[in-house]
LUMGU-278416 format. One record per residue (C-alpha): residue in one letter; x, z negated, y negated. Coordinates in steps of 0.05 Angstrom, whole numbers, padded with zeros to 5 digits, always signed. Each point is the difference from the previous one (the first is absolute). Layout:
N
AXZY/...
//
This chain:
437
X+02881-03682-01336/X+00046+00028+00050/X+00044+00058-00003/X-00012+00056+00047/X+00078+00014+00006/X+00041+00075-00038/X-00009+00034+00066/X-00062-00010+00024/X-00039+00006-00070/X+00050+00064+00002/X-00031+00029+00061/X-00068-00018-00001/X-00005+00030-00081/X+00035+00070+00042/X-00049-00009+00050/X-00063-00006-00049/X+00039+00060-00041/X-00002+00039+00053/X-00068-00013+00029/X-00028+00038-00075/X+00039+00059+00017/X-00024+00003+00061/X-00066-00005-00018/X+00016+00059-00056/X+00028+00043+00059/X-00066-00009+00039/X-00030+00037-00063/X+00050+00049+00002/X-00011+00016+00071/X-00076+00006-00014/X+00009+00046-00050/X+00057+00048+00043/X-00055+00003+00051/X-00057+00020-00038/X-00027-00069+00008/X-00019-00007-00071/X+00022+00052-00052/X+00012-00008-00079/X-00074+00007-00025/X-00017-00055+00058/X+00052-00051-00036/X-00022+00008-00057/X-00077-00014+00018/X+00037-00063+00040/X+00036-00022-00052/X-00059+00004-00046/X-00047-00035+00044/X+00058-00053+00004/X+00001-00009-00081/X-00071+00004-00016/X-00027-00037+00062/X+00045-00034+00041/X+00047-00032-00053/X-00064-00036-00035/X-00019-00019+00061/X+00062-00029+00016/X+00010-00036-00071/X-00068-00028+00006/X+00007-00040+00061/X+00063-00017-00012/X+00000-00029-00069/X-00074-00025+00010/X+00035-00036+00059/X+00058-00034-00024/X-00016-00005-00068/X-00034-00065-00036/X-00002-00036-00066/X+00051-00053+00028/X+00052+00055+00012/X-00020+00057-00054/X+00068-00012-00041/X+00041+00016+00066/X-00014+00075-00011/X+00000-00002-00087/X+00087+00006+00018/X-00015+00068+00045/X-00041+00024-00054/X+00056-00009-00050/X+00057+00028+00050/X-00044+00057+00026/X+00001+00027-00089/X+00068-00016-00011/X+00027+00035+00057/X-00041+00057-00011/X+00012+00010-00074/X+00070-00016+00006/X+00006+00062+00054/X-00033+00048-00042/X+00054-00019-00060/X+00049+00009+00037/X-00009+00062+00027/X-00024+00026-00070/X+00066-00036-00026/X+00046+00042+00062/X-00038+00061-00018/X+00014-00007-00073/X+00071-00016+00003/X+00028+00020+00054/X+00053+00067-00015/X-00046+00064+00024/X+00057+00024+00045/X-00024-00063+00045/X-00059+00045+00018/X-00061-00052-00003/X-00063+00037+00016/X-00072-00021-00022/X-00019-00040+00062/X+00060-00047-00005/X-00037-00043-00053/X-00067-00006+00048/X+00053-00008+00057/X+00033-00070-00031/X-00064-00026-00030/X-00046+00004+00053/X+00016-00029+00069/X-00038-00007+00066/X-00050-00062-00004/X-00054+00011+00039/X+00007+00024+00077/X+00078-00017+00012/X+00008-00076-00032/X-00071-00015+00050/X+00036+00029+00053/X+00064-00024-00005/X-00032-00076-00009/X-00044+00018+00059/X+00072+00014+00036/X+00041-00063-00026/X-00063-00038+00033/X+00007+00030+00071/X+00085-00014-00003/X-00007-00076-00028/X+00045-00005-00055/X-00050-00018-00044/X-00004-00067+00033/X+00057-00028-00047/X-00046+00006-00056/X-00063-00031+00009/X-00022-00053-00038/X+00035-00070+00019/X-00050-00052+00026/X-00013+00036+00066/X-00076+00019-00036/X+00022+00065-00008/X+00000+00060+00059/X+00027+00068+00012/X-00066+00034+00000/X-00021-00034-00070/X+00065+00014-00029/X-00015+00080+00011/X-00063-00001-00031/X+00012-00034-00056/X+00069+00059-00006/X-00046+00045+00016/X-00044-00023-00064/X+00054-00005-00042/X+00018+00069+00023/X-00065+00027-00020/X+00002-00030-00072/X+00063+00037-00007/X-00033+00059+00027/X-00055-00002-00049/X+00043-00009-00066/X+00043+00059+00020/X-00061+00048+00023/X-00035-00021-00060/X+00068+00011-00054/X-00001+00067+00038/X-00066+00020-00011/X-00003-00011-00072/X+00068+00042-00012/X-00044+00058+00006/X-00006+00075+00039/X+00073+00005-00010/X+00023-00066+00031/X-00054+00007+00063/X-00070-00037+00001/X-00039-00013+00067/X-00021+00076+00001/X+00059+00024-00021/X+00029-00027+00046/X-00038+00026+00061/X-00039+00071-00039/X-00042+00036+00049/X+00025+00069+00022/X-00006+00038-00053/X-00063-00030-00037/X-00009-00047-00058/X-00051-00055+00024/X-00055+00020-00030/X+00001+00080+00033/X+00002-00033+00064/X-00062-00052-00009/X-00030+00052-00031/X+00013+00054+00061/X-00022-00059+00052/X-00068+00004-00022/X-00017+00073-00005/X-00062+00009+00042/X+00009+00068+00017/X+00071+00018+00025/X+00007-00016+00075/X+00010-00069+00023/X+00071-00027+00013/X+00034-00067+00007/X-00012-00006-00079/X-00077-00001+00007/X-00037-00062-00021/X-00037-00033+00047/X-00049-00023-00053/X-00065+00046-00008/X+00000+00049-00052/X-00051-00045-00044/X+00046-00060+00002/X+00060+00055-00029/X-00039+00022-00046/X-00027-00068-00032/X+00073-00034+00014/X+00032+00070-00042/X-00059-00009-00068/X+00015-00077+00011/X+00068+00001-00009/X-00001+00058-00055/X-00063-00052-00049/X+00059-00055+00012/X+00055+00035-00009/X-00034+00034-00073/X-00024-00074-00016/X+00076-00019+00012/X+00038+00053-00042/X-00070-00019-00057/X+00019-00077-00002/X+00069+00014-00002/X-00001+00049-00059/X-00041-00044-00038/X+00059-00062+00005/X+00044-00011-00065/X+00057+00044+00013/X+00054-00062+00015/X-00037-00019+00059/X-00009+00070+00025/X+00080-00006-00008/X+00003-00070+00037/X-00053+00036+00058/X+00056+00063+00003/X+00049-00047+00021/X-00034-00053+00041/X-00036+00059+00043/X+00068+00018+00047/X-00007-00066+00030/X-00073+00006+00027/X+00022+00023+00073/X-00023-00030+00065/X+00059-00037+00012/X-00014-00030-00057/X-00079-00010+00005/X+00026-00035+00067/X+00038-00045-00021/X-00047-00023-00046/X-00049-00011+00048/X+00055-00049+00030/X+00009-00035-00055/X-00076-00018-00014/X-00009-00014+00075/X+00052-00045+00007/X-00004-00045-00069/X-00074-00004+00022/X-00005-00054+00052/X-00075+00017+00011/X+00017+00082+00013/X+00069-00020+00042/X-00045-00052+00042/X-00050+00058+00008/X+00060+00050+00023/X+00049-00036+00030/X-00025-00055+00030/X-00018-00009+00070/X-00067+00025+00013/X-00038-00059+00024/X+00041-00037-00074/X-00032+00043-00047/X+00035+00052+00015/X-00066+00055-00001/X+00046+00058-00018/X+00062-00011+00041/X-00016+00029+00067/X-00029+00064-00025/X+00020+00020-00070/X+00067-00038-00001/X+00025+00017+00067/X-00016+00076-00005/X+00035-00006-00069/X+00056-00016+00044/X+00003+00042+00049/X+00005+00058-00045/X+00043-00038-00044/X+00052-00008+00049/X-00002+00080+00016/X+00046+00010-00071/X+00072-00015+00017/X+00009+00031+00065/X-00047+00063-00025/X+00038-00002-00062/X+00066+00002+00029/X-00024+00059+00044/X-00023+00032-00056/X+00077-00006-00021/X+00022+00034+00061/X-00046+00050-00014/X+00028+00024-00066/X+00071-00007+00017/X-00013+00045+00059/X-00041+00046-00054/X+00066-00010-00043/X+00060+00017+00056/X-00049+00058+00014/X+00006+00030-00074/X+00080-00018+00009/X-00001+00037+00066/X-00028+00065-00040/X+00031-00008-00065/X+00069-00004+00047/X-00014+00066+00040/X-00025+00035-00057/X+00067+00004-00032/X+00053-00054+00038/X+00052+00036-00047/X-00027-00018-00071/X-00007-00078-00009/X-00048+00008-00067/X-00044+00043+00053/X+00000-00045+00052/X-00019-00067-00045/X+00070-00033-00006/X-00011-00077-00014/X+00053-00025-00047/X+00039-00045+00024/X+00015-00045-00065/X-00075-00004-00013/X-00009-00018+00069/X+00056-00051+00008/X-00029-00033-00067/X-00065-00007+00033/X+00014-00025+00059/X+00051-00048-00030/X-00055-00017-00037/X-00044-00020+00046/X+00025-00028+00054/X+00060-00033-00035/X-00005-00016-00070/X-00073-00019-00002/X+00009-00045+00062/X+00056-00039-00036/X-00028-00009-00061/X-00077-00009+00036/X+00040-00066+00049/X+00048-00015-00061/X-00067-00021-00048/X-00053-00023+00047/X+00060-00046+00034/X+00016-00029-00071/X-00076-00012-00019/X-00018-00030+00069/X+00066-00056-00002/X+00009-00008-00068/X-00076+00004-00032/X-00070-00022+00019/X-00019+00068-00019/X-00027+00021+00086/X-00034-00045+00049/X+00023-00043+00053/X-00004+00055+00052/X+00060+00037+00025/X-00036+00064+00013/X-00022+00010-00066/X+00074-00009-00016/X+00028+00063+00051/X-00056+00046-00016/X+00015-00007-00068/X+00069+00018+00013/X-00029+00059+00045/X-00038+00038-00051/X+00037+00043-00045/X+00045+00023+00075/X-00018+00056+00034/X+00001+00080+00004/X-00028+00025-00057/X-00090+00028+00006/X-00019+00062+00039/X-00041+00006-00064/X+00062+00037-00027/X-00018+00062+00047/X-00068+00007-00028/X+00029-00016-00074/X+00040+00073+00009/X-00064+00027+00026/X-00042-00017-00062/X+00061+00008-00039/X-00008+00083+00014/X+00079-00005+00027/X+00035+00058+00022/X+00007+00012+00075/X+00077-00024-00005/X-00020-00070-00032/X-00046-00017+00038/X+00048+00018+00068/X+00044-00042-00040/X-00051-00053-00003/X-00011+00008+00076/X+00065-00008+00021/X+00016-00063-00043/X-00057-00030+00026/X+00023+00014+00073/X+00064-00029-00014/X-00034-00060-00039/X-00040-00019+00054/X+00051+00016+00061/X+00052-00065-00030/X-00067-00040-00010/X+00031-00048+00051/X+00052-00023-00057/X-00065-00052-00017/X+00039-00040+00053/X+00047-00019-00050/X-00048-00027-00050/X-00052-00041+00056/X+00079-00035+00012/X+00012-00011-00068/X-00069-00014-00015/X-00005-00054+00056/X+00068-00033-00004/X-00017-00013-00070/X-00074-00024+00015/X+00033-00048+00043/X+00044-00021-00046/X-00051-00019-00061/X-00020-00064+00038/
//
């Protein structure tokens, strides 16, 4: 395994760094045009959850994963909890302790626990692949390739991305769940399904396409199942209702999707039949598989647009909150700076040390992770980053006052504009990868 050299790695993690913010501004610059608006992100970034992301974790883990390498991703599993319950003590542990002159807000505890890990670690791997400084870490043998290497990251990657979503989901209204975290305008879910299918207000770009006597049998269908539900679940001894209260958070469609992954690919007959070459057994490949794909591989750069989007949404309520009163901090949504700093210290600094510090120790000192070096730097990868643009919609469903969620804005801003400080953890991240051989 050969090292790739300080400056070079150096460089090339800048240049990957730089290539996500870019792609963020592109977002931004769609939304300062009118290009797409904040109701149109948030249909975007909902299509990307619900649709695109199983998509994506479908093909990928039904891809790459088998029963001869099903213990590689038991270790992601493991990091992916601790990480995430460790964030969320110790922002409840800040909050608690920390002297109330120190100014800590609500959002600083959602702020350290929950980091980027869907669109941004996809694209920044997508990046490192394009400047070649993942080379140095390929499996030794000369078996191994670049483009293998970034699929299996980007499975590993989605693992991760799973675990958090799903820890998120089942924190409840309060902590953000996949429609919390992109509400429509206004409406609970239900008011707009139901307003979709009224027959006799004009037609819009809401209207079903179905005929009216589909609606209606789809609407007394889903009511008989939903009543047979609720009547099956009433009738269960009261612990399991308690055990189904608690498992339900994690039925999402990120979730369903990786599932779907899992079965495929520890299912030699199902991953012949969808991933195989056609004319190999592979029936389902060039249809089903491939448009799987294609969609699939919409959700990080959407995603990441989607990003833009917001923070444009964000520097917009800055803008206002700034002229409406550029004399009065609390009126204009003033950030504090220690709350901030511990953040941001937070995540791209401690976390990143302690994230290379244990996975480096495990990988050269244990047999706890595989022989592959990629499994070893994404690991190291996974608690970094700025922290979820979930924390915008977290002050929305929060009911937050004007001024916190300005304040929310412009942290997020800030967050996001020194996202390129991920340079320093791909260095330490591969210099240390390197180093476990």
């Amino acid at each position: 395994m050969s090292s790739s050299g300080l400056g070079p790695a150096f460089i090339g993690a800048i240049q990957a760094s730089l290539s996500v913010l870019l792609t963020i501004f592109y977002g931004v610059i769609a939304s300062q045009f009118k290009l797409l608006d904040s109701d149109a992100g948030r249909q975007v970034s909902k299509a990307c959850v619900k649709i695109f992301l199983p998509a994506l974790l479908m093909t990928k883990l039904g891809d790459q994963l088998s029963i001869e390498v099903v213990g590689r991703y038991l270790p992601i599993l493991l990091w992916s909890v601790v990480c995430n319950t460790l964030s969320i003590c110790l922002g409840k542990l800040l909050e608690k302790t920390l002297p109330q002159s120190w100014e800590m807000p609500a959002w600083t505890t959602p702020a350290i626990a929950f980091n980027n890990t869907t669109s941004m670690p996809l694209l920044l791997i997508q990046a490192l692949e394009k400047t070649g400084i993942l080379s140095s870490i390929l499996i030794p043998g000369g078996s191994d390739s670049m483009d293998d290497a970034v699929q299996r990251a980007k499975t590993y990657f989605l693992i991760n991305t799973m675990v958090s979503n799903s820890i998120t989901f089942a924190l409840g209204p309060k902590l953000l769940s996949a429609d919390a975290e992109d509400p429509p305008s206004g409406k609970p879910a239900d008011q707009d399904s139901e307003s979709d299918d009224e027959e006799d207000g004009g037609a819009d770009e809401r209207t079903s396409l179905l005929p009216s006597p589909v609606l209606r049998r789809g609407r007394r269908a889903s009511r008989k199942v939903h009543s047979h539900l609720r009547a099956i679940h009433q009738s269960l001894p009261h612990p399991v209702q308690v055990v189904l209260h608690h498992v339900a958070p994690f039925a999402n469609a990120p979730v369903f999707g990786a599932a779907a992954g899992f079965i495929i690919g520890l299912t030699p007959p199902l991953k012949m039949a969808f991933f195989a070459d056609p004319f190999e057994g592979g029936f389902f490949s060039a249809w089903i598989t491939t448009s799987l794909q294609n969609i699939g591989d919409l959700f990080a750069s959407l995603q990441v647009i989607v990003v833009g989007v917001k923070l444009a949404e964000a520097m917009r309520k800055v803008k206002r909150g700034d002229d409406s009163d550029s004399d009065d901090d609390d009126k204009s949504g003033a950030v504090p700076w220690r709350a901030t700093t511990i953040v941001l210290l937070i995540r791209f600094f401690i976390w990143p040390a302690v994230g290379v510090s244990v996975i480096y120790m495990l990988a050269k000192h244990t047999g706890v992770l595989s022989e592959d070096p990629i499994l070893v730097f994404c690991m190291m990868l996974m608690p970094a980053g700025p922290p979820a643009l979930k924390l915008m919609a977290l002050a929305e469903v929060n009911n937050s006052s004007e001024n916190q969620k300005l304040a929310v804005a412009k942290f997020l801003a800030f967050a996001y504009a020194v996202s390129p400080l991920m340079a320093l953890t791909v260095v330490a991240s591969l210099k240390a990868t390197e180093n476990v051989a």
